[in-house]
C-alpha positions in Angstrom: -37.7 32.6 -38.7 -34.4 31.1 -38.9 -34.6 30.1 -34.9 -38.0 29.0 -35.3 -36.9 26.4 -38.3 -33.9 24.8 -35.5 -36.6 24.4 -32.9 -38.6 22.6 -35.2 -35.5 20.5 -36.0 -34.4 19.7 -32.8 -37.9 18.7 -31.5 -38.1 16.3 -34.6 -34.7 14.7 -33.5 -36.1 14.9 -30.2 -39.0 13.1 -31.0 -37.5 10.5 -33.0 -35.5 9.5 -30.7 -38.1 9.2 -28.2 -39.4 5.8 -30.5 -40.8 3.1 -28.2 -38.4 0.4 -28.0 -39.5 -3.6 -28.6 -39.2 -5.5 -25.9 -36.0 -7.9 -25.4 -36.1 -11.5 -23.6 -33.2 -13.3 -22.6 -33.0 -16.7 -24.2 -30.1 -18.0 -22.6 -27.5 -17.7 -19.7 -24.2 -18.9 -18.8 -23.2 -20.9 -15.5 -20.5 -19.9 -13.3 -17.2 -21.1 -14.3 -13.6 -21.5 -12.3 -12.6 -18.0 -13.2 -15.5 -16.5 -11.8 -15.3 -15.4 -7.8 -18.2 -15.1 -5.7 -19.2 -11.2 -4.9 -17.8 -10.1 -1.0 -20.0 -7.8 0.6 -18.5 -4.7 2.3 -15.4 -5.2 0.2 -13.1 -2.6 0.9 -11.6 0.0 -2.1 -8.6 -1.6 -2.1 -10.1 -5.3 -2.1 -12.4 -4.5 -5.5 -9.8 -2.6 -7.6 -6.2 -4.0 -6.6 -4.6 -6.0 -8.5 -4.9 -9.3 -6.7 -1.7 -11.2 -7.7 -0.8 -12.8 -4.4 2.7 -11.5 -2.6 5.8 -12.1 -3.7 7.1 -12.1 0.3 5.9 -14.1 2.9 6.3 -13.7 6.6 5.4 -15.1 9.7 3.0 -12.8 11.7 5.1 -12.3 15.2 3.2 -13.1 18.3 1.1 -9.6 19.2 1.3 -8.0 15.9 -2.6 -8.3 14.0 -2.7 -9.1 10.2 -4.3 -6.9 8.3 -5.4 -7.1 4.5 -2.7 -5.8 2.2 -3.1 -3.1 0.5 -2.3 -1.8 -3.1 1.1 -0.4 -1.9 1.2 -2.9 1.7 2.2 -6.1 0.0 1.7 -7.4 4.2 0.4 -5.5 6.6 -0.1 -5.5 10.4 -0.8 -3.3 13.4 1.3 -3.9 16.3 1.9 -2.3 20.1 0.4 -1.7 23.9 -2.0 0.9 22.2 -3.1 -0.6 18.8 -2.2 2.3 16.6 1.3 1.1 15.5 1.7 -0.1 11.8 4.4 -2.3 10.1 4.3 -3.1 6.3 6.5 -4.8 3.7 5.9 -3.0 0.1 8.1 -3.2 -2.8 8.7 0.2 -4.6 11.0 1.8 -7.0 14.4 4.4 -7.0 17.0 3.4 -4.9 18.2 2.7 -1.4 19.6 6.3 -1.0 16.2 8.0 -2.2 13.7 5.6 0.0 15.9 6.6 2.9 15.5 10.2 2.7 11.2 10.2 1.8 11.5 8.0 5.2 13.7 10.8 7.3 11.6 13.7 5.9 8.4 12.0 7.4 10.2 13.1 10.5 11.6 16.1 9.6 15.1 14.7 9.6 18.1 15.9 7.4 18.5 14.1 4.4 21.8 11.3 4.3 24.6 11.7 1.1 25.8 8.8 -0.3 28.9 8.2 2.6 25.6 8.7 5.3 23.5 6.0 3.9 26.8 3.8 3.3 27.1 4.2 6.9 23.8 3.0 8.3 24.0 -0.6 9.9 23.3 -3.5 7.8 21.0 -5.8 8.2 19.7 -8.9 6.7 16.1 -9.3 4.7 15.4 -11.9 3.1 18.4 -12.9 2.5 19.7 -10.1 1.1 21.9 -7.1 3.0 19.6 -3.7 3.6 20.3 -1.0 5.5 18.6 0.2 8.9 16.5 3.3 9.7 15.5 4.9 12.7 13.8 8.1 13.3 11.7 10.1 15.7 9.2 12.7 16.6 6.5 14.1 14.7 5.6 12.1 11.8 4.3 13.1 8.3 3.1 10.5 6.6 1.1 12.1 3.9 -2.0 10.6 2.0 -3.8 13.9 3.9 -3.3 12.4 7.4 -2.4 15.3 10.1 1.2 15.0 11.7 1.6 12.8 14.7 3.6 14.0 17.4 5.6 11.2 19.7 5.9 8.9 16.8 9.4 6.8 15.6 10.5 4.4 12.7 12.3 1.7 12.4 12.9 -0.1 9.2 14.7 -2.2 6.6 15.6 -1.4 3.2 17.3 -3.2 0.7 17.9 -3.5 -2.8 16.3 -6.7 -4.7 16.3 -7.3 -8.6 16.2 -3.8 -9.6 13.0 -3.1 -6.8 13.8 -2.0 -3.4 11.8 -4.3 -0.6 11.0 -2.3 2.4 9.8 -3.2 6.1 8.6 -0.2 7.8 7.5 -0.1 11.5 5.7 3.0 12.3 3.6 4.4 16.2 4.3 5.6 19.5 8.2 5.6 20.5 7.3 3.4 23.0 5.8 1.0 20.8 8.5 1.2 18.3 11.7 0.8 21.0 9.7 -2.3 21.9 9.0 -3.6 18.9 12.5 -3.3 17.3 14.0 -6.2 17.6 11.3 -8.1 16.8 10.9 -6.0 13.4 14.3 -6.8 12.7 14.4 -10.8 13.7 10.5 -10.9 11.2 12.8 -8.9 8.0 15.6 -11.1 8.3 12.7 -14.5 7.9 10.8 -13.3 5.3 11.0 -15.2 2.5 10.9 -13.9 -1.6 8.6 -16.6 -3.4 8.7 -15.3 -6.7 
């Protein structure tokens, strides 16, 4: 009796919420206005959540390396080399000089650097500050579920700048990378810090 009296109950709630609602008609619209952007079609993930403040560094995109839409951590971005698959990117991040060092090295495997080993890396001018220099190779690890690359290399800049470390990072084939070096290091020493 008792489960018979809830069915009841529930199929008058159901029922009563089943009421046939009135028809609405819009009476008035807005315009477009200056804040308002028109919709881009095949937008990318990154392009319709990220935060779209523009970058704080600017560069000037060497001659062979292809621009590429930044990205929520790639503040620029660009692919680079003979076969295509080479990427460099400037990103700003957190910790210090000593901890992005070692997250680079162990992307290859290598031993982590003490204090006196990252104190002993060449310097190297980014944007007008002093950064250090970073080179590794062999397999690389990247993470974000991509599978390990073998014949890979990096080459990179990092420095410290207003309590956030600014990083350019040159990853692809060694051959790509030995190539590419010194042009990496002549684009880090020209970018420029707007904000």
């Amino acid at each position: 009796m008792k489960r018979s009296m809830a069915l009841a109950v529930c199929a008058g709630v159901f029922l009563a919420a089943c009421k046939r609602n009135e028809e609405v008609t819009v009476t008035e619209t807005r315009g477009p206005t200056t804040r308002d952007t028109p919709p881009k079609l095949n937008a990318t993930s990154d392009e319709r959540f990220r935060d779209a403040k523009p970058s704080p560094v600017r560069g000037e995109t060497p001659a062979g390396w292809q621009p590429l839409p930044p990205s929520q951590f790639r503040l620029l971005n660009y692919r680079f080399g003979g076969t295509g698959s080479g990427e460099v990117w400037v990103s700003l991040s957190a910790g210090s000089i000593k901890d992005n060092v070692n997250r680079w090295l162990a992307q290859f495997g290598a031993a982590a650097l003490d204090d006196a080993g990252v104190a002993a890396l060449r310097k190297v001018e980014i944007a007008d500050f002093q950064g250090v220099w970073v080179e590794a190779k062999g397999t690389y690890s990247g993470g974000m579920g991509a599978p390990p690359q073998e014949g890979q290399a990096l080459a990179g800049v990092i420095a410290k700048l207003d309590g956030k470390i600014l990083t350019v990072k040159m990853v692809g084939p060694e051959t790509d990378v030995a190539e590419g070096k010194a042009t990496l290091e002549t684009y880090a020493k020209n970018l420029k810090v707007i904000e």
